[in-house]
Residue, then its C-alpha position, 0 to 999 in steps of 0.5 A: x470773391x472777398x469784394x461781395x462781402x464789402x459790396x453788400x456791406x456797402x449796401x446794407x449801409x446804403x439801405x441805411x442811410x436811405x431809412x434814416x433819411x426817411x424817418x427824418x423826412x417823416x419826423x419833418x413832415x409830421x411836425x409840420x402837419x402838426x403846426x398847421x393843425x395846431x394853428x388851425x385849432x389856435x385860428x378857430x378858438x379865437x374866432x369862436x370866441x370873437x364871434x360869440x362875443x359879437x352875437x352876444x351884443x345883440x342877443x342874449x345866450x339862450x337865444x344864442x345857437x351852436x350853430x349861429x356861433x359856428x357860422x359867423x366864426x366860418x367853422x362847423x359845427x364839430x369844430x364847434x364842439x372840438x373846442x367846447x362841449x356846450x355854449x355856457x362852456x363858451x362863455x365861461x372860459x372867456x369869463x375864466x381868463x378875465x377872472x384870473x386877471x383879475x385875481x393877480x391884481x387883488x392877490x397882490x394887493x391883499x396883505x400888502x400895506x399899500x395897495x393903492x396901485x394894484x386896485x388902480x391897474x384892477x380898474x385899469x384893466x376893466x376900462x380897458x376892457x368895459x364893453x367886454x367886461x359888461x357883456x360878460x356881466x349881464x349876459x349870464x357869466x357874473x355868477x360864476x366870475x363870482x364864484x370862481x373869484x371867491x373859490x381862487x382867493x379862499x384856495x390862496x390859503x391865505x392866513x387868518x392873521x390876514x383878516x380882519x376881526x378874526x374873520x374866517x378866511x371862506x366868509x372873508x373871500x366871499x366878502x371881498x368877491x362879492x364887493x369886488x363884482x359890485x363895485x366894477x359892475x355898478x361902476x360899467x352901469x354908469x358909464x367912464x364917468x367916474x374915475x379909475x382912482x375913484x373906484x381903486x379907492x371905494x375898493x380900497x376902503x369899503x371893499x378890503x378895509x373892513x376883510x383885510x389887514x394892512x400892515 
């Protein structure tokens, strides 16, 4: 009579070690449904954006439909508007990412006494990138690069001191973003003649010497 406590104990542990498994079984199989998805996410953002890049060589973006855009990236419509609530939202977030590249090259290279290099791997990188960068200046996304430029180095809370004249830093960043976008896009209008060095010098002097001190 003693051994029916011990065997439902036993039982009870067996039930158990059966849960725990299949929790872990769960956990396991929940993180790899989650994987996949998050992949399939990752998978469809780039061809979003790829494809769109692609229609937009050929077109201009209000000719541009959702549903163009899906088709050509193998997805539908809903995955679509998963990603984006619009096709300007498109555009503006491959227009952000090439924007905050190029902010971490000019942040380094205001206030600093020799910003020769930082200007050259600026320029570098748009070469680098010239039909992307064209596209997106010229099809729609040049304002607001601008802005957002403009918005990032006054939210830089850089010091008056920084500028030159005592310039307000607003008028200063304004300043430097507009020459900043018509240098490079002035520069891609004339094709890869001109050049990396040159135009890191044009922005050097005529661009950040009269808005920005170096010590």
């Amino acid at each position: 009579m003693k051994a029916l406590p011990n065997a439902a104990t036993n039982v009870d542990r067996a039930d158990s070690s059966i849960a725990q498994v299949s929790r872990q079984i769960t956990c396991r199989r929940s993180a790899q449904k989650s994987r996949f998805q998050d992949f399939r996410v990752a998978k469809s953002y780039h061809a979003l954006r790829s494809e769109f890049l692609d229609l937009l060589k050929s077109s201009t973006l209000e000719n541009i439909a959702i549903t163009g855009i899906a088709d050509k990236a193998g997805v539908t419509v809903p995955v679509f508007y998963r990603q984006f609530a619009w096709k300007e939202a498109l555009l503006e977030d491959i227009a952000g990412e090439e924007t905050r590249l190029l902010l971490d090259h000019i942040r380094s290279a205001i206030g600093s006494a020799d910003n020769a290099h930082e200007l050259q791997a600026l320029c570098a990188l748009v070469n680098g990138k010239r039909d992307l960068w064209k596209l997106l200046l010229t099809k729609g996304a040049a304002t607001s690069m601008r802005n957002e430029f403009t918005r990032s180095i006054i939210a830089m809370n850089l010091d008056a001191k920084t500028f030159c004249a005592g310039m307000p830093p607003a008028l200063a960043a304004t300043f430097v973003a507009h020459g900043v976008f018509d240098v490079l896009g002035g520069w891609l209008d004339q094709g890869p003649n001109s050049p990396v060095a040159t135009i890191a010098r044009v922005l050097q002097d005529p661009v950040l010497g009269p808005a920005v001190h170096r010590d």
